[in-house]
Structures are given as C-alpha cells and as structure tokens.
PyMOL commands that place a pseudoatom at each C-alpha (Angstrom):
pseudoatom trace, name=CA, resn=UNK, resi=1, chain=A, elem=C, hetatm=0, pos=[30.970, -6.923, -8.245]
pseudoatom trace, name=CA, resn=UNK, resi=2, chain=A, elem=C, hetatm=0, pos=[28.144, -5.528, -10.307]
pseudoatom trace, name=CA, resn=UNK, resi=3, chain=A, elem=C, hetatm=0, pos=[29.094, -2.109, -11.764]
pseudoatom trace, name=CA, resn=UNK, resi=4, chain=A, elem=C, hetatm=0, pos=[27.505, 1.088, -11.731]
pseudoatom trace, name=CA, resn=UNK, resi=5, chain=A, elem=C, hetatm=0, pos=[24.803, 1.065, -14.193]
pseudoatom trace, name=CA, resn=UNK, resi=6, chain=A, elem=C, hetatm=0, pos=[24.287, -2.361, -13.513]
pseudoatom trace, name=CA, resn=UNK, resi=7, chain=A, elem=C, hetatm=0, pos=[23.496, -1.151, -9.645]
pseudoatom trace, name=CA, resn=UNK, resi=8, chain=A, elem=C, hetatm=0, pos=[20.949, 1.526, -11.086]
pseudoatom trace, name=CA, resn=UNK, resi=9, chain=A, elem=C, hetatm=0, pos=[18.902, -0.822, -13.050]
pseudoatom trace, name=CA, resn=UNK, resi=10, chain=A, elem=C, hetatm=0, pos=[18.474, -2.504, -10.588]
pseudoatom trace, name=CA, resn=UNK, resi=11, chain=A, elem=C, hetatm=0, pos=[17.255, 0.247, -8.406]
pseudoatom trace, name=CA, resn=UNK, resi=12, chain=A, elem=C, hetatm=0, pos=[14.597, 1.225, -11.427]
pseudoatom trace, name=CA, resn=UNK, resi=13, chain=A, elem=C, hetatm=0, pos=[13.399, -2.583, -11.150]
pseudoatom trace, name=CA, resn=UNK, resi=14, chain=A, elem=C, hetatm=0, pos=[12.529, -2.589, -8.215]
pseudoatom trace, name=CA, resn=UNK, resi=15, chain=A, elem=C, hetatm=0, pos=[10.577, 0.933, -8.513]
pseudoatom trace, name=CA, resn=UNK, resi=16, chain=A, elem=C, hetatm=0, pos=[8.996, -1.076, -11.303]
pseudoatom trace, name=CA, resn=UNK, resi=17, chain=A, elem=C, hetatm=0, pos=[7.751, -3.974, -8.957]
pseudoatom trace, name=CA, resn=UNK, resi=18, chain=A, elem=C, hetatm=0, pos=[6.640, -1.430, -6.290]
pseudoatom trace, name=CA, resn=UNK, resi=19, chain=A, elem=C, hetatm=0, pos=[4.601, 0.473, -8.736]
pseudoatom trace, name=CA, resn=UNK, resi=20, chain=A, elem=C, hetatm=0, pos=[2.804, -2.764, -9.470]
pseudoatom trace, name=CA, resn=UNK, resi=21, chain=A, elem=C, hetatm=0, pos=[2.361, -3.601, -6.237]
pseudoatom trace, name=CA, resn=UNK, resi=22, chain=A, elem=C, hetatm=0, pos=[-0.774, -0.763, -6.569]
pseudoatom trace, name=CA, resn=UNK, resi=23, chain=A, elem=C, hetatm=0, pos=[-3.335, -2.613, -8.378]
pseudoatom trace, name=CA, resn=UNK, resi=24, chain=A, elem=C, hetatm=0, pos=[-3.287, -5.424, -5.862]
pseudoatom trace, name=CA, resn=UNK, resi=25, chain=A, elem=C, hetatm=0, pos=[-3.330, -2.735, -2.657]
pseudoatom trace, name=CA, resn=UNK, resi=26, chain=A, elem=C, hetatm=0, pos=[-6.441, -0.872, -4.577]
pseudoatom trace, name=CA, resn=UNK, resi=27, chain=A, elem=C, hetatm=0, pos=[-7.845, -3.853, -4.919]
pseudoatom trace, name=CA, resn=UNK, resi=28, chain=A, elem=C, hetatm=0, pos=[-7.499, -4.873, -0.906]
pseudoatom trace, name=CA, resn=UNK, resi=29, chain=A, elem=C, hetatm=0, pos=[-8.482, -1.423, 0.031]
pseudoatom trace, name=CA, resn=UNK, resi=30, chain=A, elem=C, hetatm=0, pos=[-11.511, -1.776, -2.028]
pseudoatom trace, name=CA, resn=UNK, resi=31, chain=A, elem=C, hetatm=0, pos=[-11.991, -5.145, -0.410]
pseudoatom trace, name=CA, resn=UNK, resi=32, chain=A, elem=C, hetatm=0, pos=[-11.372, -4.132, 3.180]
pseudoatom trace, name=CA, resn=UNK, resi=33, chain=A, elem=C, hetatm=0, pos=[-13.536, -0.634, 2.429]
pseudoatom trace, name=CA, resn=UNK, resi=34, chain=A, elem=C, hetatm=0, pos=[-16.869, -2.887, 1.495]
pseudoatom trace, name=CA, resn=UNK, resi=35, chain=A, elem=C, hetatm=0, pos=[-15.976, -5.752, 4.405]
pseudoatom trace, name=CA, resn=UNK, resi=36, chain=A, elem=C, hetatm=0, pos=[-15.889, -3.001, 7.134]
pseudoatom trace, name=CA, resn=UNK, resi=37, chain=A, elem=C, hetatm=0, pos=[-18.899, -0.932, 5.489]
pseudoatom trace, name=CA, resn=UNK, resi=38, chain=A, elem=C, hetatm=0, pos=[-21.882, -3.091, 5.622]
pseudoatom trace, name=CA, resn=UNK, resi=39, chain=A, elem=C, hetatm=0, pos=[-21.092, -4.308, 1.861]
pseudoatom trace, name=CA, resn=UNK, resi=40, chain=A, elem=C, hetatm=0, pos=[-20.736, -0.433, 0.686]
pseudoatom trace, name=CA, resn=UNK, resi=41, chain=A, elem=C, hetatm=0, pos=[-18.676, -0.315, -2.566]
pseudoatom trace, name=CA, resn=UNK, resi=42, chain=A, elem=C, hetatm=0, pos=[-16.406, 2.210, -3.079]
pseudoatom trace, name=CA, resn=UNK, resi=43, chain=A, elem=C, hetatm=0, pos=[-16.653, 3.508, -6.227]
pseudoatom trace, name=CA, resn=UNK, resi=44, chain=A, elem=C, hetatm=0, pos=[-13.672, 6.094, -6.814]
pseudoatom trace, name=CA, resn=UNK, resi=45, chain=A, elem=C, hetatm=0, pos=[-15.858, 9.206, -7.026]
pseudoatom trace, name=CA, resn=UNK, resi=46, chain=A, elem=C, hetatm=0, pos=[-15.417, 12.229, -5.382]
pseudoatom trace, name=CA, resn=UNK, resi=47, chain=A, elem=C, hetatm=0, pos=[-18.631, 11.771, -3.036]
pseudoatom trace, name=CA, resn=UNK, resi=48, chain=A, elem=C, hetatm=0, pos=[-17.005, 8.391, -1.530]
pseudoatom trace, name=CA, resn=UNK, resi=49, chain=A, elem=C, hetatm=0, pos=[-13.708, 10.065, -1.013]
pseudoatom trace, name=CA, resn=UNK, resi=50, chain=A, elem=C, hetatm=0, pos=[-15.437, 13.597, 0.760]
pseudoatom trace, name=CA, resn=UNK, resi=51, chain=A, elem=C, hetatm=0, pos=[-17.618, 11.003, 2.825]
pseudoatom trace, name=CA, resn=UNK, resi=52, chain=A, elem=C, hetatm=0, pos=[-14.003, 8.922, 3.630]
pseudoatom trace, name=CA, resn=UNK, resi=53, chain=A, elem=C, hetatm=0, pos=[-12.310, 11.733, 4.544]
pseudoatom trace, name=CA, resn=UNK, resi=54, chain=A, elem=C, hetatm=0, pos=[-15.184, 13.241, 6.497]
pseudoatom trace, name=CA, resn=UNK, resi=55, chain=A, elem=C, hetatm=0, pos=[-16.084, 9.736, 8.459]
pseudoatom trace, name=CA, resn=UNK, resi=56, chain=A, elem=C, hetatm=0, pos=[-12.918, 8.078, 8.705]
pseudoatom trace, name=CA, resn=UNK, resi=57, chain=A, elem=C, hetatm=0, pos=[-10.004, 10.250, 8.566]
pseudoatom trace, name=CA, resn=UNK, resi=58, chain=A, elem=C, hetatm=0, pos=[-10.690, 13.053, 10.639]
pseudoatom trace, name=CA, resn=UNK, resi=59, chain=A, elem=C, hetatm=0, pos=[-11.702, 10.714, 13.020]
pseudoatom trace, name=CA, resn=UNK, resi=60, chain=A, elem=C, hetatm=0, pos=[-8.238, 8.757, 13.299]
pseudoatom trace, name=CA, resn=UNK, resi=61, chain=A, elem=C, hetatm=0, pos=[-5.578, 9.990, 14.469]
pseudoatom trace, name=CA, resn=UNK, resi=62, chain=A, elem=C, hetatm=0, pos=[-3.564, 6.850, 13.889]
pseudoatom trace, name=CA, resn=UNK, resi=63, chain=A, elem=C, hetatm=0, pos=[-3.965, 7.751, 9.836]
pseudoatom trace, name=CA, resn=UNK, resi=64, chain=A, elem=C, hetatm=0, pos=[-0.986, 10.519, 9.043]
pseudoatom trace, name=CA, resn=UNK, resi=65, chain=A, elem=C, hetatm=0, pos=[-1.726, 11.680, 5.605]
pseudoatom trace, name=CA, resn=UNK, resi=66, chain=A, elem=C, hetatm=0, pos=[-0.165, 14.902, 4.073]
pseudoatom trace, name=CA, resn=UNK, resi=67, chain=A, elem=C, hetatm=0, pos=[-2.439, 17.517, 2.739]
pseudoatom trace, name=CA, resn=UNK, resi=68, chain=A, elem=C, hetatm=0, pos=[-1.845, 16.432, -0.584]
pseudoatom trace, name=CA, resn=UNK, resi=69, chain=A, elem=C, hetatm=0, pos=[-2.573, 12.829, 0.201]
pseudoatom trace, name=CA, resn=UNK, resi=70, chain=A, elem=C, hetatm=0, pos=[-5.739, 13.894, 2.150]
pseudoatom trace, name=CA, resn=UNK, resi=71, chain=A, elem=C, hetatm=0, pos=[-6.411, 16.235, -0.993]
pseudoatom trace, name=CA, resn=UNK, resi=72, chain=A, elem=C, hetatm=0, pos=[-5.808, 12.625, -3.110]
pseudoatom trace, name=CA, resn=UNK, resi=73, chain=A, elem=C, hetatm=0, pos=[-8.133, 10.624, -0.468]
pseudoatom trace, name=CA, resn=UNK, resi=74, chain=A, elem=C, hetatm=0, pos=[-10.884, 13.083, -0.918]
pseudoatom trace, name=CA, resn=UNK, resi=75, chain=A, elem=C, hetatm=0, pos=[-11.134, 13.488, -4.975]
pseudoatom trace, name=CA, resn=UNK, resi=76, chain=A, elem=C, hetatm=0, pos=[-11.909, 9.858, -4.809]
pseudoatom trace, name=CA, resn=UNK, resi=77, chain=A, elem=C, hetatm=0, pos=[-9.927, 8.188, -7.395]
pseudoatom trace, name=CA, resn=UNK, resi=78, chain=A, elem=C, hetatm=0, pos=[-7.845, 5.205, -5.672]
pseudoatom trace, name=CA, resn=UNK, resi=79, chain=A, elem=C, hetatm=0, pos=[-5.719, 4.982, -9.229]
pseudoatom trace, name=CA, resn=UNK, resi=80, chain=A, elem=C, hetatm=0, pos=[-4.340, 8.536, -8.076]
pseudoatom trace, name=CA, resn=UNK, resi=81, chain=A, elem=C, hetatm=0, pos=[-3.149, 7.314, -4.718]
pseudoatom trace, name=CA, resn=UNK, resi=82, chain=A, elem=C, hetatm=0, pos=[0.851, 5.637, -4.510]
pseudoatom trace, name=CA, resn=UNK, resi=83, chain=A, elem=C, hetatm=0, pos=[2.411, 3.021, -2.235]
pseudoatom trace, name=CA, resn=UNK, resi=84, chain=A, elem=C, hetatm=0, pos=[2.538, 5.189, 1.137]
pseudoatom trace, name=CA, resn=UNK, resi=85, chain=A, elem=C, hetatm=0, pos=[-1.297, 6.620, 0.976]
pseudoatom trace, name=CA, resn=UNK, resi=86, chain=A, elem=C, hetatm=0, pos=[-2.384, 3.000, 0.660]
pseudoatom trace, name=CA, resn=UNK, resi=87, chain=A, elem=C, hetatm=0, pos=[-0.498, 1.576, 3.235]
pseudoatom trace, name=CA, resn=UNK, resi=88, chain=A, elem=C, hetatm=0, pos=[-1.345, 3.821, 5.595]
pseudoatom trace, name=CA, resn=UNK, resi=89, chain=A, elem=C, hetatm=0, pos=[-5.253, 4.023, 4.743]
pseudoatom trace, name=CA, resn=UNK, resi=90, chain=A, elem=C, hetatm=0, pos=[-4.916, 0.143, 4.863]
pseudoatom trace, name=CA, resn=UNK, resi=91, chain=A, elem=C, hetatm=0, pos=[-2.755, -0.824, 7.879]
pseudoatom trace, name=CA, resn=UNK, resi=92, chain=A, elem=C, hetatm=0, pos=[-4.664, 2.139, 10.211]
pseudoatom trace, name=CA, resn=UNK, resi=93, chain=A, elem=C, hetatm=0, pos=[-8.008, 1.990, 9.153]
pseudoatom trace, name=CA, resn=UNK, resi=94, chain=A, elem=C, hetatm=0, pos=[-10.665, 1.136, 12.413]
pseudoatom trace, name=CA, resn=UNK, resi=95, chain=A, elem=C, hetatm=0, pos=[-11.778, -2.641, 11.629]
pseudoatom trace, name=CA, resn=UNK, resi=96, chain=A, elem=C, hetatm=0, pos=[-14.707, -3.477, 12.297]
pseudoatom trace, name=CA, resn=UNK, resi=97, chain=A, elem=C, hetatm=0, pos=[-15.812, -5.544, 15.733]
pseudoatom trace, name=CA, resn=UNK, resi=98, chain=A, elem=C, hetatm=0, pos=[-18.145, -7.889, 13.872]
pseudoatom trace, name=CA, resn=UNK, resi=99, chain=A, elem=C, hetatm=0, pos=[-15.376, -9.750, 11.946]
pseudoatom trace, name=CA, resn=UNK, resi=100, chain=A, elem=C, hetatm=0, pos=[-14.996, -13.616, 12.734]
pseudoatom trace, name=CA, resn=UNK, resi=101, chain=A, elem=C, hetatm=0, pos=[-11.521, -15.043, 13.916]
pseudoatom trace, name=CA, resn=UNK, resi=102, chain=A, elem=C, hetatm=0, pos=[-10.724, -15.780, 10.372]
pseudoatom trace, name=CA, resn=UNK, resi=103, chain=A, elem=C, hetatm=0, pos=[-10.901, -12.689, 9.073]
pseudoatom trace, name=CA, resn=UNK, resi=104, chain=A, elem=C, hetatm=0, pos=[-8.943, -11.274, 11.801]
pseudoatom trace, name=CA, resn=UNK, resi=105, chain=A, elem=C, hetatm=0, pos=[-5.910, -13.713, 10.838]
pseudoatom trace, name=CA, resn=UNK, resi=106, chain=A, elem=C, hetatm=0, pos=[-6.210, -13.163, 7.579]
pseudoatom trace, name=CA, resn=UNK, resi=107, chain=A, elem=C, hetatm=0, pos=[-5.894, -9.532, 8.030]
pseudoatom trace, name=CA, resn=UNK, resi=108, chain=A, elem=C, hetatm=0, pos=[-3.056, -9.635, 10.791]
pseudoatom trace, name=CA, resn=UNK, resi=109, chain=A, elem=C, hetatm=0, pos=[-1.236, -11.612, 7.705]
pseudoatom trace, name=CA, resn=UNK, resi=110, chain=A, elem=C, hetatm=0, pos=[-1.929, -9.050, 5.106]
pseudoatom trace, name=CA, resn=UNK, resi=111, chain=A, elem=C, hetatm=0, pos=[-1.378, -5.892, 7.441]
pseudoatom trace, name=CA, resn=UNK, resi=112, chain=A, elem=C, hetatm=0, pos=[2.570, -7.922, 7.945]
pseudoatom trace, name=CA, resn=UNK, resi=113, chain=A, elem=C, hetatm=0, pos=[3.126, -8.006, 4.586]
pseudoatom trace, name=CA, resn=UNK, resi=114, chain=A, elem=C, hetatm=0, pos=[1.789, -4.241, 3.681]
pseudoatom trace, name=CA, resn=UNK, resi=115, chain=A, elem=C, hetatm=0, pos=[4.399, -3.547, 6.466]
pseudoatom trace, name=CA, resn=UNK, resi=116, chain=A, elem=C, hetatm=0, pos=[7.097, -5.418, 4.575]
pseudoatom trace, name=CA, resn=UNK, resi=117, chain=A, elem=C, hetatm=0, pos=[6.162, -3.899, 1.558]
pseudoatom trace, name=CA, resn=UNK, resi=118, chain=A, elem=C, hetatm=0, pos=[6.076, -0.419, 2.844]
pseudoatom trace, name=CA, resn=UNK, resi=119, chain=A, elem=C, hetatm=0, pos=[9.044, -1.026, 4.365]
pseudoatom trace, name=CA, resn=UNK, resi=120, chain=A, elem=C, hetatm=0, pos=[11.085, -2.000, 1.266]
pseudoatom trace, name=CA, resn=UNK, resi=121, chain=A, elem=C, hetatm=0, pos=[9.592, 0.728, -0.304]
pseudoatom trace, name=CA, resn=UNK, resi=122, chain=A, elem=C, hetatm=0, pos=[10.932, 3.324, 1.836]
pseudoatom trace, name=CA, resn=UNK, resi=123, chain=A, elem=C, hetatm=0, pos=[14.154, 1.600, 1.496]
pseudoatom trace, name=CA, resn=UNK, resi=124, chain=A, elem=C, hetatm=0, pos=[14.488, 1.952, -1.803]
pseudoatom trace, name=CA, resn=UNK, resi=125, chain=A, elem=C, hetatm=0, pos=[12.609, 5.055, -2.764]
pseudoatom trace, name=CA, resn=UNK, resi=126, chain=A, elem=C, hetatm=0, pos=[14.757, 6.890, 0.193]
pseudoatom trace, name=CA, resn=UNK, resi=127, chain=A, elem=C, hetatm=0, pos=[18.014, 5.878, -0.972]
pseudoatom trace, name=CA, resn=UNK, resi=128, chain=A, elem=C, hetatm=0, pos=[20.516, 8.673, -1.674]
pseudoatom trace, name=CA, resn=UNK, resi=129, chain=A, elem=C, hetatm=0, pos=[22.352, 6.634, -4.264]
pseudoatom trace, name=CA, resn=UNK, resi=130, chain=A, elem=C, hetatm=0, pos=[19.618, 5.737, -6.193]
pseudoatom trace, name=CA, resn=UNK, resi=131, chain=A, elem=C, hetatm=0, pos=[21.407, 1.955, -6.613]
pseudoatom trace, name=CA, resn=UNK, resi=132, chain=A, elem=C, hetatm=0, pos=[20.642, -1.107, -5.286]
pseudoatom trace, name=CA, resn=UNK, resi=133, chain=A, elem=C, hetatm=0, pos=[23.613, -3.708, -5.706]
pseudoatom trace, name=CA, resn=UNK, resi=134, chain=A, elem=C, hetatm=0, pos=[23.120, -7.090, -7.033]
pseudoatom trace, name=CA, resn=UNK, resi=135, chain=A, elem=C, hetatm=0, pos=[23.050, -8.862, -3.605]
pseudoatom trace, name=CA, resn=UNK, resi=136, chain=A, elem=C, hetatm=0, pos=[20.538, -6.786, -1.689]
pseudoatom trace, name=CA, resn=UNK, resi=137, chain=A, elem=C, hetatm=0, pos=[18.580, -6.604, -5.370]
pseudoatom trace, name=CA, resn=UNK, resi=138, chain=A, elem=C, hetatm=0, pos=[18.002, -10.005, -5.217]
pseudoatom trace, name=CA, resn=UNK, resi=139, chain=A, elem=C, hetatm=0, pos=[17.073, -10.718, -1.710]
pseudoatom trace, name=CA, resn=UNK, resi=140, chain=A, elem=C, hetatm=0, pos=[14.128, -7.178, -2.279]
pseudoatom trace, name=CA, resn=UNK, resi=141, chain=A, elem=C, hetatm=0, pos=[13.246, -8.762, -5.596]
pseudoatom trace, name=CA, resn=UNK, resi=142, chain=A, elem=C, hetatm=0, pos=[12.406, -12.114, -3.935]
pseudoatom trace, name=CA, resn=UNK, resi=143, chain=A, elem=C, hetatm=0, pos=[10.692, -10.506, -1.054]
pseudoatom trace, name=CA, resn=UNK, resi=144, chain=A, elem=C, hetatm=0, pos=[8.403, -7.853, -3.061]
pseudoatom trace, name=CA, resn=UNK, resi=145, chain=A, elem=C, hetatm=0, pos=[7.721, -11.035, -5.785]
pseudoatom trace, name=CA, resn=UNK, resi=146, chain=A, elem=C, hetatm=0, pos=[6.170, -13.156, -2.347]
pseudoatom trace, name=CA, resn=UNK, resi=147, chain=A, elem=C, hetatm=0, pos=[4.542, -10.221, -1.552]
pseudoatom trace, name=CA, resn=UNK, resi=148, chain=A, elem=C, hetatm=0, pos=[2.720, -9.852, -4.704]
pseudoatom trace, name=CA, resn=UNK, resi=149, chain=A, elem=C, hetatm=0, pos=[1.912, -13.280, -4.865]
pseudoatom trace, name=CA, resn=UNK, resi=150, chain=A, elem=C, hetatm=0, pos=[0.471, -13.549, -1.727]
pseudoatom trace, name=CA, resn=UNK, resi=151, chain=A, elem=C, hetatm=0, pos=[-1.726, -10.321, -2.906]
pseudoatom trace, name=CA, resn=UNK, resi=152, chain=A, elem=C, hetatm=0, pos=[-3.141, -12.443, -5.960]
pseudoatom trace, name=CA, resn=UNK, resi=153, chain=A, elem=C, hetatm=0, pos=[-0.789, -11.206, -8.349]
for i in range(1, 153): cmd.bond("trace and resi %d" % i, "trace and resi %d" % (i + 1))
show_as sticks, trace
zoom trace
C-alpha cells in the first residue's frame, strides 16, 4: 500500500497530464472552428471571441458556460480557457450538415474521448482527498496517456 504522500503525487501527476491535455484540445477546437466555418481561422482575438459568443453561444442552449467562462470565450484568447470550457465548446458545438461520413466518425471518436477525458478530469479535480492511490493512478495515467496520443500528442 502506497503511503500518503506517495497518494498525493500522484494526484498532482495527473493534474499535470490534464493540464497538457490543453494544447491538443486548442488545437482541435481551432480545427473543428475553421472545418465548420467555411475555412474561417480563429485567431484568438477579442473580435473572434465577441463574434463566437454572439453567433454561437447565445444561440445554444446545449453549451452551459459560467459567466466567467463566457467572459473567457469572449476576450478571445483560447490559451486562457481550461479543460471544462473546451470540452464543452467542443463536444456541444452545432456541426455542420455538409460534413462527409468520414468526418462524422472521426468526430463521434474524438467527441468519446473528450468525454473520457472530461470525465477523468472531474474525477480527479473533484476529489475531496486530493489523492489518487497507486492502483486507480495507474489505470487514469494509462487512460489520459491514450487519450493524448490519440490527440497527436
């Protein structure tokens, strides 16, 4: 049995391999954002995240943001946004109806894993102990790495 600092390090590692999980879901948002938008490229200024906000959000009422992740969407910058804003903007976002069959499995199989990934994220970052012991470490550790992989990283 691991002991107790061994069970918070592990905790803070997995934090760790969330956090990095970010530049690969910036990077699919950025992806999905152009493939649904005619080619448009977001460009992380406020304009694009006013005109997001304005077009998109309002509009959905699948998308649950808080006002300070609204207040995040709108100023723009996607390096400001964490794990939960991302997920949500990417796994409730309207897709467009022009996409071919492809594209539609390929984005059933990402919107499964942002669901895993949001999932273990709330698993960790809501637990009251704040310590993750070595068995359940290693199974989240192996399931964020595939994750990550399968995101290009």
């Amino acid at each position: 049995m691991a002991n107790k600092s061994s069970e918070v390090l592990n905790y803070f590692k997995l934090e760790l391999l969330i956090e990095r999980s970010l530049v690969s879901l910036r990077h699919l948002f950025k992806n999905r954002y152009a493939l649904f938008n005619n080619g448009q490229v977001w460009n992380d200024s406020p304009t694009c995240g006013n005109n997001y906000v304005t077009n998109v959000l309002v509009k959905n009422k699948k998308i649950n943001l808080t006002r300070v992740q609204k207040t995040s969407v709108s100023n723009g910058n996607s390096d400001e946004w964490d794990v939960s804003t991302l997920t949500a903007l990417l796994l409730y976002i309207d897709r467009s109806k022009t996409l071919s069959t492809n594209e539609i499995q390929q984005l059933d199989q990402e919107d499964k894993l942002l669901q895993q990934l949001r999932g273990i994220r709330n698993k960790v970052t809501h637990s009251p102990k704040k310590s993750v012991d070595d068995v359940q470490f290693n199974q989240l550790w192996t399931d964020l790495a595939a994750i990550l992989i399968a995101f290009g990283d």
